[in-house]
Structures are given as C-alpha cells and as structure tokens.
C-alpha positions, 0 to 999 in steps of 0.5 A: 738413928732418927731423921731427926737426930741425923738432922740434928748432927747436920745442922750441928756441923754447920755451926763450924760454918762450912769447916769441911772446906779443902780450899780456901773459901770465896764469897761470891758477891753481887752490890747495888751500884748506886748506893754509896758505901762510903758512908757505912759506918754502923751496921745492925745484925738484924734478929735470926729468922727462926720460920725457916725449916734449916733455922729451927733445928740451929741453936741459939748458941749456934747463932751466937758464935755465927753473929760474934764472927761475923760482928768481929770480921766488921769491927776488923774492917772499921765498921761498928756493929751497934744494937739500936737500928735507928743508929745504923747505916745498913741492916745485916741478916744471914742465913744458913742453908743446908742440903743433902747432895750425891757425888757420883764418880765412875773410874774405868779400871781396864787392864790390858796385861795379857790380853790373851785372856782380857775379861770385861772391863771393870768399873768402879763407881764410887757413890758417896753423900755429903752435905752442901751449905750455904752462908748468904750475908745480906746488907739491908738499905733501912731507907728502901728496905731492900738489899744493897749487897749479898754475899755467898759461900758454898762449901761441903760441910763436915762435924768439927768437934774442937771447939777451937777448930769451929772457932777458927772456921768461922772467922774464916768464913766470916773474912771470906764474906766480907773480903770484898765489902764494902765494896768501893 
C-alpha cells in the first residue's frame, strides 16, 4: 500500500469526525469576553481552506457532511446559518487536523510462584500506532477579522464504514463543539 493511499484511508476516517471516541466528546473552548453574544443570530460557514496539506486529501463530499452537521447543530441551538456574509453576525471556519501517534505501553509480568527456580522477570511491551484528530471550530468577528471564539475535540480516530454510523458521529461531534457556544 502507497503512502498515499494509507493517507488517503486516514483522512478517510476523519469524515466520521473523530468516531473512534471511547468516551463522550468534550470541546475544549476559549472566547473573547468582550464581544457580546447575545446578538449572534446569523452565522456565515466560511469556504473550506484547500492549501493546507490534511485538507487536500479531504473530499468535497467530506466537507459537505462536516458543514451539514455542524450547520444543523447551529439552527438546533436558534442560530440561523445563512450564505451571503454581508447577512451574518459571525463568520465560522473549521479544520480537520490529523497526525499519526505512538502508544507505547510496558507491563511487568513477574511471577513469584516457586521462587526457587525464578527466571528474570518478563515484560511486556505493547507498541501500537493510531491517529489523533483534531476538529477546531473558530468564530470570525466580521468587524475585526479575528476570532472571537474557538472550540477543540481530540480524539483517536477510527474508519467507521456505515454510513449511519459516520452520521451520527458527526452530530456527536458537531453537539460537542458547540455545547458551550454561545457562551452567555
């Protein structure tokens, strides 16, 4: 199997937006305290940044579904997704970041049965590699330019070949990022 391809099949298992997730997602959120959320109705989704190297290997389809969740998470929580940016109180961008990490784990397996004749003590060392992936949300203040508010999952991702499955790990994803927005 080429590099490519096995980057292909990574990125592939991002679309289920972290679906390999043992335990319920948590957004880590940071905000700008002194813009006023109160008056967020309207919300832009900015176009997908293509330049970065995770995002090219992402399909349009892909960011489809990703957009559609967290678009539908929005309009849940009274906030209206509209196209034209000139109608919107705050810009939205995302991005999908993976990397490629190593769990290295050692477990002593010493006995002490019949000592008389103990060997060395054994260990075991378990090695295993898995991919991290990162979903950060951003809110653009269209006045200033700058983000007023962020929000980050990490979790190890995992291919999730049913489609309802992906589905539903995307709303997951999509309720966990903006559990705590907006953040009054």
């Amino acid at each position: 199997m080429s590099v490519r391809s096995v980057l292909a099949v990574i990125i592939a298992a991002s679309v289920a937006v972290l679906s390999g997730c043992a335990s319920p997602l948590t957004a880590t959120t940071d905000f700008d305290q002194s813009f006023d959320f109160r008056n967020v109705d309207k919300v832009a989704i900015q176009p997908f940044d293509r330049t970065t190297v995770n995002s090219v290997r992402i399909s349009d389809m892909q960011v489809d579904r990703i957009d559609e969740a967290l678009s539908d998470e929005l309009e849940r929580k009274g906030i209206r997704v509209v196209g034209d940016n000139k109608d919107a109180d705050l810009y939205m961008i995302w991005h999908l970041v993976t990397q490629e990490k190593t769990d290295v784990r050692s477990y002593n397996s010493a006995s002490y049965y019949n000592c008389w004749r103990c060997g060395p003590n054994v260990s075991d060392v378990s090695v295993r590699q898995y991919t991290q992936g990162t979903l950060i949300v951003d809110m653009i203040d269209p006045v200033r330019n700058r983000s007023v508010w962020r929000a980050v999952i990490e979790s190890r991702l995992k291919s999730q070949p049913d489609p309802e499955k992906s589905a539903q790990n995307r709303r997951e994803a999509a309720s966990a990022i903006f559990a705590d927005f907006p953040p009054y």
